[in-house]
C-alpha positions in Angstrom: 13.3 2.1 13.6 12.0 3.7 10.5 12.7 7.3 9.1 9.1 7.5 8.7 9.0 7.3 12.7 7.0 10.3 15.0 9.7 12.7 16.1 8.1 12.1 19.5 8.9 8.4 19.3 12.5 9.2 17.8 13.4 11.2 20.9 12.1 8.4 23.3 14.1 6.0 21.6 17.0 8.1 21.3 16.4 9.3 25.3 16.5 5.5 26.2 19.7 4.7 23.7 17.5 1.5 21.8 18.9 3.4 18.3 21.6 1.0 16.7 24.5 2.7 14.8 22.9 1.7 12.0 19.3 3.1 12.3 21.4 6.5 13.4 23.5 6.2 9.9 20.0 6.2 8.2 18.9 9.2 9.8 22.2 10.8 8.8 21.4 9.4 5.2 18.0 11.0 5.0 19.7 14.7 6.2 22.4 14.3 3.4 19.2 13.1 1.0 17.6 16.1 1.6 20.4 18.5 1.2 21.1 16.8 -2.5 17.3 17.3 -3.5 16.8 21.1 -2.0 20.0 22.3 -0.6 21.9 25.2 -2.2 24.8 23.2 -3.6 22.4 19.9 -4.7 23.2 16.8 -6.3 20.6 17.5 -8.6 22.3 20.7 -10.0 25.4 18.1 -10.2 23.5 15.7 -12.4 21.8 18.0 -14.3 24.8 19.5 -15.4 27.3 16.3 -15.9 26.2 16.8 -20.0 28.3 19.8 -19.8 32.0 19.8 -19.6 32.6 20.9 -16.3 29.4 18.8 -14.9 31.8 16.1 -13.5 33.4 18.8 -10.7 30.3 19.7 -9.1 29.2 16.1 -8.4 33.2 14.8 -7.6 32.3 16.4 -3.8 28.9 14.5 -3.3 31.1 11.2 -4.5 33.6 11.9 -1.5 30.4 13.0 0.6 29.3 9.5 0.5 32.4 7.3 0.0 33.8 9.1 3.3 30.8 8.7 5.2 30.6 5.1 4.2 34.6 5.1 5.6 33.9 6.6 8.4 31.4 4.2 9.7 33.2 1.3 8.6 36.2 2.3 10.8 33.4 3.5 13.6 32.0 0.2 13.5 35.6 -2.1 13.2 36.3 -0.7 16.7 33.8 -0.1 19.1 30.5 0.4 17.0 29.2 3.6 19.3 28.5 6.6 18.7 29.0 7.0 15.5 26.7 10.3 15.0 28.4 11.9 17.8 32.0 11.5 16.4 31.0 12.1 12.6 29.3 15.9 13.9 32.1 16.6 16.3 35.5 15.3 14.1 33.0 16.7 11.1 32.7 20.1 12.4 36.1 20.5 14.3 37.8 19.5 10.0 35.6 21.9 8.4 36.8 24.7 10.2 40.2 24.3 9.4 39.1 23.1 5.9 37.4 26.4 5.2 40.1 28.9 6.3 42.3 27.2 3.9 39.6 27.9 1.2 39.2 31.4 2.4 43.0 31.8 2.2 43.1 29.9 -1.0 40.2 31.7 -2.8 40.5 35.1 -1.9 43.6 36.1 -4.0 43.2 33.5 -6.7 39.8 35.0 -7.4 41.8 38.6 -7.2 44.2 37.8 -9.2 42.5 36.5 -12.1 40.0 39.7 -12.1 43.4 41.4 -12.8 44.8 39.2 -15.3 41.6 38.5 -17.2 38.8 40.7 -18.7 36.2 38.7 -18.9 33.4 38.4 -16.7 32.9 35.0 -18.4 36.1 33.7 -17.5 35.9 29.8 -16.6 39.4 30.3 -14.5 37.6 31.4 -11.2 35.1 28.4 -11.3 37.5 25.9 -11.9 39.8 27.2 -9.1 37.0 27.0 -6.5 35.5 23.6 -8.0 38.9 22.2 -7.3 39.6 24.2 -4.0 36.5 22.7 -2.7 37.3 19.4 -4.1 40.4 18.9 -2.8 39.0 20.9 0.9 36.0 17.8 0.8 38.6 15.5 0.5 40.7 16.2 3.1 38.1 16.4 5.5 36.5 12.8 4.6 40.0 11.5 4.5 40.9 12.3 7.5 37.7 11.9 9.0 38.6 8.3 8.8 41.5 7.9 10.0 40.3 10.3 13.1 37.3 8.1 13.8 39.8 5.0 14.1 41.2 6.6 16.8 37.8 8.0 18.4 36.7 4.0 17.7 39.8 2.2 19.2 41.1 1.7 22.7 42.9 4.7 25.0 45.9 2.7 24.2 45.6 2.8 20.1 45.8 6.4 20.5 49.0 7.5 18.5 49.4 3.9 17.1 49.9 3.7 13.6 47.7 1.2 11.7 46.8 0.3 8.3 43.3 2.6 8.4 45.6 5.8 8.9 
């Protein structure tokens, strides 16, 4: 089935479960295409601005965007190739809450403290901070994003077996 499909038809196929994995990754694909072009935090803005010095940390979380996705529904499809959408919005959504409490903990006195320490209001310290704060937040949540999805993938029995993917 194509992106390009009627909505109507979209919900009929996805009513009578005739979507692969695959087709559903695409539509997933599209969403994350969309939010590059005209969301808030773009890839565009990223690749407009990798001429400057710091260009390369705004586009470093799109790169672990993709590569975990990609991950993800490798180790979705390696065990038993289902509902992949489900998993990656549930195991997504369940990550990023933790994920951004740490960042709320993190930011909030780092940003304080360098108000206090430096003048500036053109001080590069509280952008790099976050840049890397949400760096190394997208990370862990596509990281372990994997290895979750190996377990949400495998057998009841694989689940607190160690493996290679974790």
């Amino acid at each position: 089935m194509s992106i390009f499909q009627r909505p109507r038809r979209v919900a009929i196929a996805l009513r009578d479960n005739t979507l692969s994995e695959r087709e559903k990754l695409n539509f997933l694909w599209v969403l994350f295409a969309l939010s590059g072009i005209f969301g808030e935090e773009s890839a565009l803005v990223a690749i407009r601005a990798l001429s400057s010095r710091y260009g390369l940390l705004l586009a470093v979380p799109w790169i672990i965007l993709i590569w975990g996705t990609i991950a993800s529904y490798r180790a979705n499809r390696r065990g038993d190739n289902q509902n992949f959408i489900e998993r990656f919005i549930g195991l997504t959504a369940s990550l990023s809450v933790r994920a951004y409490l740490v960042y709320a903990i993190l930011l909030i006195p780092i940003h304080v403290l360098s108000r206090l320490i430096f003048s500036s209001q053109f001080n590069v310290f509280p952008f790099l901070t976050n840049q890397l704060v949400v760096i190394g937040m997208t990370l862990y949540i596509y990281v372990r994003l994997k290895s979750l999805m190996v377990i949400a993938a495998g057998s009841r029995g694989q689940e607190g077996a160690p493996n290679s993917e974790t």
